[in-house]
N, C-alpha and C positions, 0 to 999 in steps of 0.2 A: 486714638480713634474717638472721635466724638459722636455723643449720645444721640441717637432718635427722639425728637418731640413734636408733639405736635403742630405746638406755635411759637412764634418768638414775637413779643411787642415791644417793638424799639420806641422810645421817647426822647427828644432832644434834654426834655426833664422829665424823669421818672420821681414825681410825689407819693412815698412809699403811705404816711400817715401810721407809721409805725412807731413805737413806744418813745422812739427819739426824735420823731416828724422829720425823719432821715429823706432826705430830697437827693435823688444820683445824675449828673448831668450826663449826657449819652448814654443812657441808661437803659434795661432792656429786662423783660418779663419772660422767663419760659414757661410754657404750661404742657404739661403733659396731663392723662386720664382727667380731664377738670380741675388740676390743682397747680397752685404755684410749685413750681419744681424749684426755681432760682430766681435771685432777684439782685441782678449786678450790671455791672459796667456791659456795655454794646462789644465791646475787645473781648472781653470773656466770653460773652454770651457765644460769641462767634466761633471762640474756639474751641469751648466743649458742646455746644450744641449743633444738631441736623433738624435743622425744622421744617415740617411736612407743609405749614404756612407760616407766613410773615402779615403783622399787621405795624401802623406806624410809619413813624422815618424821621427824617428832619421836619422842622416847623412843626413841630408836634409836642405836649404834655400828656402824661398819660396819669393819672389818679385813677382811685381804686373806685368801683363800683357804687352809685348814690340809692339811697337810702328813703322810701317813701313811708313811714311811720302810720298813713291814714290814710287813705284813699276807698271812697264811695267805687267801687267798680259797675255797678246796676243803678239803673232809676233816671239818675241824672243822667249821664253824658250823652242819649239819646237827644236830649232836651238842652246842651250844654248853652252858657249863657244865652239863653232863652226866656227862663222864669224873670219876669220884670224886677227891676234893681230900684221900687219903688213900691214892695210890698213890704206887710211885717211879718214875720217870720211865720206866725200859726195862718197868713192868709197863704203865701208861699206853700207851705207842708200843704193845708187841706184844698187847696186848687190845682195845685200842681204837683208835688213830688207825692205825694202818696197815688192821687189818682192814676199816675205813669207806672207807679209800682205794681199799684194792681192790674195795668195794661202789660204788664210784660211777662210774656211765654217765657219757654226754655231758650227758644232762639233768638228774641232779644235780648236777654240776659248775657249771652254769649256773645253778639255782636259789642254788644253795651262794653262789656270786659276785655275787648279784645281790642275796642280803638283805645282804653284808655292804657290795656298795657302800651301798646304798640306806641302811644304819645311819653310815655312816660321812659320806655325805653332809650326811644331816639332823642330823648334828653340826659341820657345817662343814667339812668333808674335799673337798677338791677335784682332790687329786691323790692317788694310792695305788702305792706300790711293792711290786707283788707278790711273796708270795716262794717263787712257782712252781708250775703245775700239774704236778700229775702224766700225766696222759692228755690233757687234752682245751681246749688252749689256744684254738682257735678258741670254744670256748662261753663260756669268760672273756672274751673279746673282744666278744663279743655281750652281754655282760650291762653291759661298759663303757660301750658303745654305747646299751643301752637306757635304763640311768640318765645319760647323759650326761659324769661326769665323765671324769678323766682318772688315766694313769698306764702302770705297766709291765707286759708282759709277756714270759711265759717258761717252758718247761718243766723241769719239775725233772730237772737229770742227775743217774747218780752211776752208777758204773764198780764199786766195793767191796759185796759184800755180796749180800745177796738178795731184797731191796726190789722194791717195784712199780717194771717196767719200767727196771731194772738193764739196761745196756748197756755195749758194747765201748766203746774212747774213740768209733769212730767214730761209732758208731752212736747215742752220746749226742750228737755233735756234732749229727749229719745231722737232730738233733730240734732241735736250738738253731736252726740255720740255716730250719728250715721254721716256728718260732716266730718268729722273726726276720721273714720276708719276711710273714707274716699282717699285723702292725702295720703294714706298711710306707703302706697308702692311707688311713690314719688318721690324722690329726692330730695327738688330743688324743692318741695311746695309743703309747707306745715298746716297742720292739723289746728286751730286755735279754735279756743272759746269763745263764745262771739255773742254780745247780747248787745241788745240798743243801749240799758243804762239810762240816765238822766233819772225822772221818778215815773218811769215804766216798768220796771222790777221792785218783785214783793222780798222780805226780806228772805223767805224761804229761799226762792230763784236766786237769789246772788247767792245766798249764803251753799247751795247744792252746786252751781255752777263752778265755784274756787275750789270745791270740793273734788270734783271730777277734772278740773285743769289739773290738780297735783297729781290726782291718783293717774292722769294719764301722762305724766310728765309733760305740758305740754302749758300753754299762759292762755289767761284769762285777757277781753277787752272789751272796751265799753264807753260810753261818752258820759261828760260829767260835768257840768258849771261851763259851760261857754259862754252864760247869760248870767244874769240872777236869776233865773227861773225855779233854777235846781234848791238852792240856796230856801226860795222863799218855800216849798213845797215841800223837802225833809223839814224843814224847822215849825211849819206846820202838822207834819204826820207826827214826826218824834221831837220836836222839842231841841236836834240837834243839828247841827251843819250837815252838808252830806258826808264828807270825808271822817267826821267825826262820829255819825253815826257807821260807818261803814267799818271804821277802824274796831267800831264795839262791837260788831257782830262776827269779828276776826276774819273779814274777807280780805286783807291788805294784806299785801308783802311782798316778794318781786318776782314773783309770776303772773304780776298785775302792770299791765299797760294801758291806763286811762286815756281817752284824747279829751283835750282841752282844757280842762283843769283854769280857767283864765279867772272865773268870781269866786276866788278863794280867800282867805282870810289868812292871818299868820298863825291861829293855832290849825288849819289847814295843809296849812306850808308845813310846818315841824308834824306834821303828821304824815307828810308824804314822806319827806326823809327819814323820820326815824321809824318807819315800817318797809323805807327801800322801795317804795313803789314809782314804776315808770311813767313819763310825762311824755304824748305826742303833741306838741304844741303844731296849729295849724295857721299862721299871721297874717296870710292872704284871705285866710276863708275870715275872720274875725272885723279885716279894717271891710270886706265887700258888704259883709250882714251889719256891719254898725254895732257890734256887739261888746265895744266900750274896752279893746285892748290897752289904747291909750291911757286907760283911766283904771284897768287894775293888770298890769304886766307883772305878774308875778313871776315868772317863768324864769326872769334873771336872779332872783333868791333862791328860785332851788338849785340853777347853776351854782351861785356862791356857795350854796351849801354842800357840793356836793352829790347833788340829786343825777336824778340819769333821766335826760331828756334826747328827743326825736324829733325832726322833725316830717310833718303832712301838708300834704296838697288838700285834702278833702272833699267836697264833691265840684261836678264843672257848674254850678253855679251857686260856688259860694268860695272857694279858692279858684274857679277857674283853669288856669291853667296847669298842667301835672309838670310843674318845671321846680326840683328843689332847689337845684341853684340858685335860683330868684327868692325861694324860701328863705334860704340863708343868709341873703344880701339881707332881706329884712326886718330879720332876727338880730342880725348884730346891728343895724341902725337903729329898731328899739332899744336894744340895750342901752345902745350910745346916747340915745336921743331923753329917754326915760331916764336916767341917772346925770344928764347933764355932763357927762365925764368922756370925754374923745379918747379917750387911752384905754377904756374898757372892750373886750374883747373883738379881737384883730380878725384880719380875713380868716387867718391860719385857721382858730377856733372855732369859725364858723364851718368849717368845711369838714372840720370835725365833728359836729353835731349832725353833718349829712351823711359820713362815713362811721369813722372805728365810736364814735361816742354813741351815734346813734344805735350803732350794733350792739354796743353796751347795752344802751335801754332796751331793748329784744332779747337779751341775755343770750345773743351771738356772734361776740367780740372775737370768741376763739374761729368760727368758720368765714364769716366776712368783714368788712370795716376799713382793713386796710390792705396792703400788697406786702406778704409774707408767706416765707416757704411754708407749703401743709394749709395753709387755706384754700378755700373756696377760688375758683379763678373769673372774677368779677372784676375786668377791668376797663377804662372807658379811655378811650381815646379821643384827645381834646384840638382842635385845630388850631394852631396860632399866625394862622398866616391871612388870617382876613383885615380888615379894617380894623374891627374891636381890639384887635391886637397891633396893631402899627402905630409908634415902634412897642415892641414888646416888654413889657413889663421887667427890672430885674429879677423880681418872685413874682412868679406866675399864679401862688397863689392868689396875693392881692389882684391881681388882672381877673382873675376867674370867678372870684366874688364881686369885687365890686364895678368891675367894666363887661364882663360878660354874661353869659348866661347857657341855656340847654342848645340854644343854638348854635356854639362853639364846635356841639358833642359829634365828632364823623365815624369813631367806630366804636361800638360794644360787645363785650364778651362779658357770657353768663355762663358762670361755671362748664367755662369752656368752649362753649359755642358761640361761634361768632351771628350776635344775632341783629347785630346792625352794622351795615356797610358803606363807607359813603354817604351816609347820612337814612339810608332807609331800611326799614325790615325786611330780613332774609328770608323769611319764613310764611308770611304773607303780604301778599300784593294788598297795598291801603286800596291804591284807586278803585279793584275791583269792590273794596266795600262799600265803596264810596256813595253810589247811586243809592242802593243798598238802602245806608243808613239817612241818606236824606230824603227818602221815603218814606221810613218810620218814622223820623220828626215831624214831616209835617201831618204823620196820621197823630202824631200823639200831641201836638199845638192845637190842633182841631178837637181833639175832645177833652185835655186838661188845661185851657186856656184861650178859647177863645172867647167868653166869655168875661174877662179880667179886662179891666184899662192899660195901656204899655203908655204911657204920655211922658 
């Protein structure tokens, strides 16, 4: 008698990304209560399982759910490639992305969060590491919720300066800890420590912040050197690097996920590794901002080392598009390109810093990353029957990094529910947002930008 399941996802290649990068041809996924039940041949699947749905079939790959390390969900994506791509970064921040910030309600904030789950979704994105609302965390929660997938939240602190909703240490705390306990009866959606970072935190505020990540078992994040900016501003306040200074105040170890990490130095580097702390590298946002990837990619030293890197989209006008598969492609063409060396890391590897490596750096290798029994059921179903794919790849890996992209992606499943189908979300109608939100752009072009050159 075979078992009752929910669903069965048949894959022509089932790419499991599991500890052997075990690939099963006719391959097939069962998921019951949200979790991998089995992960075998389509002949098996068939004969011990009754599944209440079926997703899949022939012409199909199926990999495990992608992995967004960094992503802006408020502010920008109202305004998405919008901000002129011929400003410098602090005329950008104070003409545009702050001013929008401070224009947005509860219910932009949730519109904001809900197109960019929903884009990052129907590209295969199943988990999202936020990197901070400003005001109105509960409506990011609610947009998690209505698209289904998964990931973090958190409000943006910062103690320095005179930013939206600037506070005391405490009083930045007392917003972490109420962002903190919102996550708490959800599942899919964690609870993180969330501050801006860069040198808009005192060291009190970091050093309280890592404090309260541990005591609530939960990780710390924050941005760090995507520029020299960071670099020249610790080494004026303290005399030291930031990583360096950071490591002395004992806020490092690996309940820390920095994004960016790019103008570091090598006592920088031996300092991320030998403290364990996580890298979200973002390669699209760095070559759009001109922010000199080319010219210090360190990101592949900490891989040689050992290190646990992610990767991010970051916000829509600065990576643009919420596609990690495109991340990836251009992650491993710097590596290739910056080392001179074509034989350095392969598609395989890449696809692995969007799944089980990435989950690693999130320190959630055990629940997602890859397709194994008792995890998480985040799986993405990939189309191979278009163009991109004619004739089809021997490994479908290499087809999926380097000829394809989020556009491939026709169905997704987030711990469990099927929350793309056919290419679109099950759970909200886009079009209906649609009008919606190009209303609010053009109210928020009109008063953080009209004013600025676009030439």
């Amino acid at each position: 008698m075979r078992d009752f399941v929910d669903l069965l996802i048949h894959g022509e290649t089932v790419v499991t990304m599991n500890g052997d990068r075990e690939q099963i041809s006719n391959g097939a996924i069962a998921v019951n209560g949200g979790r991998i039940v089995a992960v075998t041949t389509l002949a098996d699947a068939t004969e011990r399982f009754e599944p209440t749905a079926t997703l899949g079939g022939p012409g199909t790959a199926v990999i495990p759910g992608l992995i967004n390390a960094h992503q802006h969900l408020t502010g920008d994506r109202l305004l998405r490639s919008t901000i002129p791509d011929n400003l410098g970064l602090n005329e950008a921040l104070m003409q545009w992305a702050l001013p929008s910030h401070a224009a947005h309600t509860g219910d932009l904030d949730e519109l904001s969060a809900t197109l960019s789950l929903i884009e990052g979704a129907t590209n295969g994105v199943t988990y999202t590491v936020e990197a901070g609302t400003v005001a109105h965390p509960a409506r990011v929660l609610a947009a998690f919720v209505a698209v289904g997938v998964g990931g973090t939240l958190g409000s943006w602190g910062w103690d320095v300066g005179d930013g939206p909703h600037t506070g005391t240490v405490n009083e930045v705390l007392e917003r972490q800890k109420a962002s903190l306990d919102l996550a708490t009866d959800h599942p899919s959606v964690d609870g993180w420590v969330t501050l801006v970072g860069h040198d808009l935190m005192t060291d009190e505020l970091v050093a309280a912040a890592s404090e309260l990540a541990l005591a609530r078992n939960t990780r710390l994040t924050f941005h760090i050197s995507p520029s020299t900016g960071d670099a020249e501003a610790y080494l004026a306040r303290t005399g030291r690097r930031p990583l360096e200074h950071l490591a002395a105040l004992g806020v490092l170890g690996s309940h820390l996920l920095i994004a960016h990490a790019v103008h570091i130095d090598d006592s920088e580097v031996r300092v991320i590794l030998d403290h364990d702390v996580a890298v979200a590298s973002c390669p699209w946002a760095y070559l759009r901002l001109g922010q000199g990837i080319t010219q210090s990619f360190r990101h592949q030293q900490l891989i040689r080392g050992g290190g646990r890197l992610a990767l991010g989209c970051d916000s829509e006008n600065a990576g643009d598009s919420i596609d990690i598969l495109l991340a990836a492609r251009l992650f491993a063409g710097l590596v290739k390109d910056s080392t001179g060396d074509p034989t350095l890391y392969t598609a395989k590897q890449a696809l692995a810093l969007a799944t089980i490596d990435g989950a690693r750096a999130l320190g959630m290798e055990h629940e997602i990353g890859s397709l194994e029994v008792g995890k998480r059921a985040d799986v993405v179903v990939v189309d191979t029957t278009g163009p991109t794919w004619t004739p089809r790849p021997h490994d479908p890996v290499i087809g999926l990094i380097w000829a394809s992209d989020g556009r491939s992606v026709r169905d997704v499943v987030a711990s469990g529910r099927i929350v793309v189908r056919d290419g679109m979300c099950t759970g909200i109608d886009l079009a209906s947002l649609a009008a919606e939100a190009q209303e609010v752009h053009s109210q928020l072009v009109s008063r953080c930008g009209a004013h600025t050159r676009n030439e």
